[in-house]
Every structure is written in structure tokens, then in C-alpha cells.
C-alpha positions in Angstrom: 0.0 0.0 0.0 3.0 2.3 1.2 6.5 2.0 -0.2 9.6 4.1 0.3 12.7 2.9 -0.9 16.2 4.6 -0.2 14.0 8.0 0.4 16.9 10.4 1.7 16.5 14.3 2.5 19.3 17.0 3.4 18.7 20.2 4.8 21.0 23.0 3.9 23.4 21.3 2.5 27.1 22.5 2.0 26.7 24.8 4.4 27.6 24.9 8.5 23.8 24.3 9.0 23.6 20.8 6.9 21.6 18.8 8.5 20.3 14.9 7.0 17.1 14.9 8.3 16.6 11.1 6.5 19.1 9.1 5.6 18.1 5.7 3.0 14.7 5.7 4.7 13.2 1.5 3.4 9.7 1.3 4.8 7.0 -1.2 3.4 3.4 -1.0 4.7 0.4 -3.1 3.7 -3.1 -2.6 3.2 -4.3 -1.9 7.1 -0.9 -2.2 8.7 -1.4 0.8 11.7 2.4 1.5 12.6 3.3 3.9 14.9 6.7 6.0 15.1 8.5 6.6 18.4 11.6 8.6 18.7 13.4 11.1 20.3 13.3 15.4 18.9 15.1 15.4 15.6 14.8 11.9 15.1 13.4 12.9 11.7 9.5 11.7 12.5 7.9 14.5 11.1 10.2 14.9 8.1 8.7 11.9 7.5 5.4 12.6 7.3 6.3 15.6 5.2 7.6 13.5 2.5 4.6 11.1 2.7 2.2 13.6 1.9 3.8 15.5 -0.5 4.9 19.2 1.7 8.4 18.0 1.0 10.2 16.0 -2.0 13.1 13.9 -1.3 16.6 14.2 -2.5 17.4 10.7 -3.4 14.4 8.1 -3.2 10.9 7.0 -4.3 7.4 6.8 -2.9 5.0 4.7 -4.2 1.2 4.8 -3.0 -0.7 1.4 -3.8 2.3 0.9 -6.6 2.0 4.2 -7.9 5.2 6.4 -7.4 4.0 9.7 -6.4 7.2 11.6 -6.1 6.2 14.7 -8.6 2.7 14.8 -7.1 2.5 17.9 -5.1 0.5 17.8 -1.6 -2.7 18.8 -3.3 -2.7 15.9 -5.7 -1.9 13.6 -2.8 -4.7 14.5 -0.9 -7.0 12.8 -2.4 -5.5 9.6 -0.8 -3.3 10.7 1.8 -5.6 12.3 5.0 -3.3 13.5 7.6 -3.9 15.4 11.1 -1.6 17.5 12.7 -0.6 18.1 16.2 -1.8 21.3 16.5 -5.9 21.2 17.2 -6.0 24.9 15.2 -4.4 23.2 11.9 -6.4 21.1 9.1 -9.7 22.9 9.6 -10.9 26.4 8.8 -11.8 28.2 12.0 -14.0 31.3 10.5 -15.9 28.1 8.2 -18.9 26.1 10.1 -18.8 23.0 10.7 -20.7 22.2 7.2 -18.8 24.4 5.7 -15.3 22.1 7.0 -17.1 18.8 6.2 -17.7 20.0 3.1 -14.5 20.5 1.4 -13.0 17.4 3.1 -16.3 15.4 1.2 -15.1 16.9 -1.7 -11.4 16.3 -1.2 -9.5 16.0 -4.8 -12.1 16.9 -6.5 -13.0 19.8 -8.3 -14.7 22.6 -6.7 -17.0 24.9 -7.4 -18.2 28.4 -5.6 -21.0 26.9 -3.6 -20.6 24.6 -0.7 -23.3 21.8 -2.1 -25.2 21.9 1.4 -28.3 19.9 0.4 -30.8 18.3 2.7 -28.8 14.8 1.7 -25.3 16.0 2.6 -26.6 17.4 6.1 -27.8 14.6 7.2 -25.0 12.4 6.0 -22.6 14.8 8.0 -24.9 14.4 11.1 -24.5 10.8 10.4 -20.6 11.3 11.1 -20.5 13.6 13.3 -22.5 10.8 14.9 -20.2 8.4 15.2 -17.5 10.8 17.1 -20.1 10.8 20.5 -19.5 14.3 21.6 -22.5 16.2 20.2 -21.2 17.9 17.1 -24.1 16.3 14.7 -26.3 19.1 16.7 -24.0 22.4 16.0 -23.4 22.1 12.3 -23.4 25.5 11.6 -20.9 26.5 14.7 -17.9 28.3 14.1 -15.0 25.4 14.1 -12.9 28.4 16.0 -15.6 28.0 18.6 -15.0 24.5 19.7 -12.4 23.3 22.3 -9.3 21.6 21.7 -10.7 18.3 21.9 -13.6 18.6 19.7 -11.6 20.4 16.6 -9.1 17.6 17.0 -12.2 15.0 16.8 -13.5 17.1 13.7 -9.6 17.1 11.9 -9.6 13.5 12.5 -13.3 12.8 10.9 -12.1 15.6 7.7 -9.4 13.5 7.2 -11.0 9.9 7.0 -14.0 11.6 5.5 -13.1 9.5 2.3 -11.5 6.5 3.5 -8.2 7.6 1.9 -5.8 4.8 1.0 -3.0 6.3 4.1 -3.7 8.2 7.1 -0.9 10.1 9.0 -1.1 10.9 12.5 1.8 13.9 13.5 1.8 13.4 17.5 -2.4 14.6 17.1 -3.1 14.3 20.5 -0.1 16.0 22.3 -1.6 19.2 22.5 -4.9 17.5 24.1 -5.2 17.6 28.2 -4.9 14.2 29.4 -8.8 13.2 29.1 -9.0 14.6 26.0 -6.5 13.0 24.3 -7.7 9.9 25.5 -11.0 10.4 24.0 -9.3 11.4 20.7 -7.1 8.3 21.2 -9.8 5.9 21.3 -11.6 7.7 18.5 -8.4 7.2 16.3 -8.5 3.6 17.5 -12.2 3.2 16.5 -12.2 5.3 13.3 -8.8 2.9 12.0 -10.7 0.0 12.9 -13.8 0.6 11.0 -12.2 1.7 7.8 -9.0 -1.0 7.9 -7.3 2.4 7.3 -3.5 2.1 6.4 -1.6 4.2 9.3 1.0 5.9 10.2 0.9 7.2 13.5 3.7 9.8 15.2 4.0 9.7 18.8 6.2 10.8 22.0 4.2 8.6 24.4 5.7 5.0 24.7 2.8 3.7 25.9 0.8 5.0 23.4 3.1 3.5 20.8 2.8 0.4 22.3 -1.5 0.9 23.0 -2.1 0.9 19.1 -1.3 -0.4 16.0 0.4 -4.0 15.0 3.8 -2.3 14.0 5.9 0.0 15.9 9.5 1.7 14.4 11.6 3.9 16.3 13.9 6.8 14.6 17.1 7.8 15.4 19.3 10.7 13.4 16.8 10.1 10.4 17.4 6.2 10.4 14.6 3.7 11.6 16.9 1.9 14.0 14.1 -0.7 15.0 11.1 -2.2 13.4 9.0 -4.4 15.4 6.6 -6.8 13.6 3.2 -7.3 14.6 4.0 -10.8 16.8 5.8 -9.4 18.6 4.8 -5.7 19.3 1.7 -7.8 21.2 4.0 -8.6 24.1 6.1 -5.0 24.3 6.9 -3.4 26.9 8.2 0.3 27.6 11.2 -1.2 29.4 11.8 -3.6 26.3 11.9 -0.5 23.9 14.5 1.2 26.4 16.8 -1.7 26.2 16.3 -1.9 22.2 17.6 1.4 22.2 20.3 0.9 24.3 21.6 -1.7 22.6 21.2 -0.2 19.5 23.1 3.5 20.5 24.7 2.3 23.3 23.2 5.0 25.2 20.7 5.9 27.3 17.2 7.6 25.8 17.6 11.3 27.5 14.8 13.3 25.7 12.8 14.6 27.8 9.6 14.6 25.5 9.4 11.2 25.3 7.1 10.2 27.3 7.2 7.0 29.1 4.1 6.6 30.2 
């Protein structure tokens, strides 16, 4: 479904700010694999992601989605089977839009557009229907502001926008980081749910070992723009925190000493 193969990016080069942000990246996903990404700040995570979607364009490499390379697609193309939500619950959504008004340029995602927002009787209720699902009361404040809502419920609106049309990948950049603590477990098991249903192909970005280890059948952890550990789905169900510390040790021969990874 996913394929990257020798995908390499370098920031600044030849100058005293060069920096290789990903270095031969090989990274096989199939249809429905959920992996999740652990590593420490710089470790090249969200790099990554950039290069998934299309905000970024590798130096050396290809990217193939559902054996099609997509390296000369811009973001825009990609969208229409890459959905991604970001860490930040203000990004991915239009704040001065309703809620409607959001739905309905994720419903027509890749497509084109016209100058009206196609709000018929049919598309309401089919984005009650969704909002629906997320159990938090949205399907009743359709035409609210999204820069009205909290934290928790924008997040739970980006990650609906972005699975609106069951796109072939979904990337998760750290998406509930910025939640309190009972908010990003609501959006947690939302992401959990919403996966589930669709058999969506994931990638998921996290600091929180224990969330890394909660979900998905695949974990990786990044080091200096290298995936320095892959762990395959047999053996991810027994994982612990303490195991993935260890791995790491091994691997660097250090200890893990960021501070925003969060054990547990």
C-alpha cells in the first residue's frame, strides 16, 4: 500500500547548517498495517510525514502509494489519498468556516470545486450521520464556528475531515499532544475506533511510549533520520516500555535522555 525505498532528504546542504534529516529511509506498509513512530526530537519523525504527503520532496528516493510512485505529485494531488492530522488542534480545519462548511471541502477532497458549498438536505444529514459516530454532540451544532469549539472537539472534527473519504494512508503527526490528558484519551480511542472501522492504512507519530505500544500492529523507532528498530506485529503484542528502552540501548549504546518522550 506504502512504499519508500532509499528515500533520503538533506537540509542545507554545504553549508555549517547541513543537516540529514533522513538518511536511505526502506519502509514497506500493507493494506491496514497501523504503525506507529516513536523517537526522540530530531529523530526525523515528522520529516517523515512531510515527505509522505507530498509538503516536501526527497533528495534521493521514491514513494510509491498502492504501486503508484508519487514523487512529482504535489500535496494537493496527494490528498485525495493521503488524510493527515496535525498536532496542533488549530491546523487542518478552517476556523472562520462552520462545521458544514469544513465537512464539506474534506467530502469533496480532490475533486474539483465549485463556488458553492453543495449543502443539500442529503449532505446534512449524511454529516450528522458522522458527526454521529464521534459521540461528543457535534451532529447538533453544524453551523458552529469550528474556532468556537475546544481543543478536543476540533481535534475530533480534523480526524473525521481526514477519514471523510476513506483515503488509502492516514498520517497521524503526534495529534493528540496538544490535548489535556482526558481529551487526548478520548481522541485516542476515537483514532482507534475510526482505523478500525475503515482498515485504514496508518502511520501514526507519537512521543508517548505507551501509546506506541496501546495501538497499532507495528511499531518503528527513529534515530538521526534512520529507523533503527522495526518491530513486527507478533511481537509488538508482548512490548513493553522497558523492552523499547533496552532496544535502544543496545542499538546506541546510550541511554534515551529526551525529555519529550514520554514513558508513560
Amino acid at each position: 500500500m506504502l512504499k519508500l525505498n532509499q528515500v533520503t532528504k538533506l537540509f542545507n546542504p554545504n553549508t555549517q547548517d547541513e543537516k540529514l534529516a533522513l538518511s536511505h529511509i526502506n519502509l514497506s506498509l500493507a493494506p491496514s498495517d497501523f504503525v506507529t513512530i516513536i523517537g526522540s526530537n530530531g529523530a526525523g519523525k515528522s520529516t517523515l510525514m512531510n515527505i509522505i504527503s507530498g509538503v516536501m520532496k526527497p533528495d534521493i528516493g521514491t514513494i510509491e502509494v498502492d504501486g503508484m510512485e508519487v514523487n512529482k505529485m504535489g500535496e494537493h494531488r496527494r490528498s485525495s489519498w493521503i488524510g493527515r492530522v496535525f498536532q496542533d488542534p488549530m491546523a487542518g480545519t478552517s476556523p472562520n468556516m462552520t462545521i458544514a462548511e469544513n465537512l464539506s471541502i474534506a467530502h469533496k477532497r480532490g475533486q474539483t470545486r465549485g463556488l458553492s458549498w453543495g449543502m443539500t438536505r442529503k449532505n446534512k444529514r449524511y454529516y450528522q450521520e458522522q458527526l454521529e459516530r464521534l459521540g461528543i454532540g457535534l451532529e447538533n451544532r453544524l453551523n458552529a464556528r469550528v474556532g468556537l469549539l475546544s481543543g478536543g472537539e476540533r481535534q475530533a472534527l480534523s480526524l473525521l475531515m481526514a477519514t471523510f473519504t476513506e483515503p488509502k494512508i492516514l498520517l497521524l503527526d503526534e495529534h493528540t499532544a496538544a490535548l489535556d490528558p482526558s481529551r487526548a484519551a478520548l481522541i485516542t480511542d476515537l483514532t482507534e475506533k475510526i482505523v478500525r472501522e475503515f482498515k485504514l492504512t496508518t502511520l501514526m507519530v507519537t512521543h508517548n511510549m505507551a501509546q506506541a505500544i496501546q495501538l497499532g500492529n507495528r511499531l518503528i523507532m527513529m534515530d538521526k533520520g534512520r529507523i533503527i528498530l522495526d518491530v513486527p506485529p507478533d511481537k509488538k503484542a508482548t512490548l513493553t516500555i522497558a523492552d523499547l528502552l533496552t532496544e535502544f540501548e543496545q542499538i546506541r549504546g546510550e541511554k534515551l535522555m529526551d525529555d519529550r518522550v514520554v514513558l508513560g
